[in-house]
C-alpha positions, 0 to 999 in steps of 0.5 A, a space after each residue: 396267092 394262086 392264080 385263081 380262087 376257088 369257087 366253093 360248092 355252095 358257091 363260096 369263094 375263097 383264095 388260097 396261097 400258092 405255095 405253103 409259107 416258106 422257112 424265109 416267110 416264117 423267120 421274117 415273123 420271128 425277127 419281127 418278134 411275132 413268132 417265137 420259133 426261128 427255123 434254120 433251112 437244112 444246108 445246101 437249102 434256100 430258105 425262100 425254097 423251102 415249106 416251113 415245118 415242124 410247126 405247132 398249132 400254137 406256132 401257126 397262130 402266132 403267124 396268123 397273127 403276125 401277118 394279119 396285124 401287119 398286111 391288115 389282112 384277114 388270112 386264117 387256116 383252111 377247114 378240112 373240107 375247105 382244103 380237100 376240095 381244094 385238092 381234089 384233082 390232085 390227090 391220088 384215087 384211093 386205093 382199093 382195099 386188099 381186104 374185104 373183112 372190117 375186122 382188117 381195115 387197118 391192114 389195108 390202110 397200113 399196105 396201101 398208104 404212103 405213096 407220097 415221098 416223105 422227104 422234104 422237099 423245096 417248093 414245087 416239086 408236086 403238083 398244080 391244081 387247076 386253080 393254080 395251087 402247088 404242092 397239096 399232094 406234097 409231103 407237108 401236112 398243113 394245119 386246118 383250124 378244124 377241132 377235133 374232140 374224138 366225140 362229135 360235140 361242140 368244145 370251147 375253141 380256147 380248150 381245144 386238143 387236137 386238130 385236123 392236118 391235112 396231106 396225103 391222109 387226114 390226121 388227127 394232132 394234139 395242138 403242141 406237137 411239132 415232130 408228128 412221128 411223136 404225137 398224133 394219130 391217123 389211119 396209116 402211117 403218121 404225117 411226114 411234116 406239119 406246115 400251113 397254107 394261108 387262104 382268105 375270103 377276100 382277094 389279096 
């Protein structure tokens, strides 16, 4: 976990794991038969150096799952707010917009996103943030447990769609989808890379 917790503006307190899960982290799950998905590190790549990606909603569950029965833990997905304070000292200012008429929003967003090298890279090649968090303003986009509905009302958590991911933008991806280039959708360019961060409300 990082160096120190995150104090909430409602004064909550949460602990947020410094670096995202790595590919060495994820494969120990599946050889112990809690994750069905086993990644291969690309060569020349350390598996203990490299974020776990192309992952699902429902993968990302099933390590939630493996790794609280096993530590006896209680780690869970940020929710988006929870992650964009946490990254808040470390996400790039958002531009201003080129254009000033509502009709060209799209524009704008589409000219003066993906700032973020979209490369995978290993663990640590981003920023810190002051409570010692690596890499949210990385080329990974880590899955929230936030719903989204696309009409603002309450949904039975168990029939969900889509959830917030959160990087350089938010976005909006259908639980099944691992590859973001093919489903999903976002003010700009789509997400580079789907992975998670563990947090907790409790000291690990």
């Amino acid at each position: 976990m990082a160096e120190n917790p995150i104090i909430l503006p409602g004064g909550q307190t949460l602990y947020l794991q410094k670096y995202e899960v790595t590919v060495a982290e994820w494969n120990a799950c599946h050889a112990d038969g809690g994750c069905d998905l086993q990644l291969r590190a690309a060569q020349g790549r350390q598996e203990h150096d490299l974020p776990a990606t192309g992952l699902s909603y429902v993968d990302v569950q099933q390590y939630l799952a493996w790794i609280n029965n096993r530590t006896n833990g209680s780690f869970r997905l940020p929710t988006i707010t929870e992650w964009n304070y946490a990254a808040r000292d470390v996400m790039p200012e958002k531009p201003d917009p080129l254009f000033t008429d509502p009709s060209l929003t799209w524009a704008s967003a589409y000219l003066v996103e993906n700032t973020t090298p979209r490369a995978l890279k290993t663990k640590g090649q981003f920023s810190t943030s002051a409570e010692g968090v690596v890499d949210l303003d990385g080329s990974v986009w880590e899955w929230t447990q936030d719903c989204y509905t696309g009409q603002g009302e309450a949904l039975d958590e168990e029939k969900c769609p889509a959830y917030y991911v959160a990087g350089e933008h938010e976005a909006v991806i259908p639980f099944l989808v691992r590859d973001p280039a093919r489903g999903g959708c976002a003010v700009g360019s789509p997400p580079a890379h789907l992975g998670l961060r563990l947090v907790s409300d409790k000291p690990v």
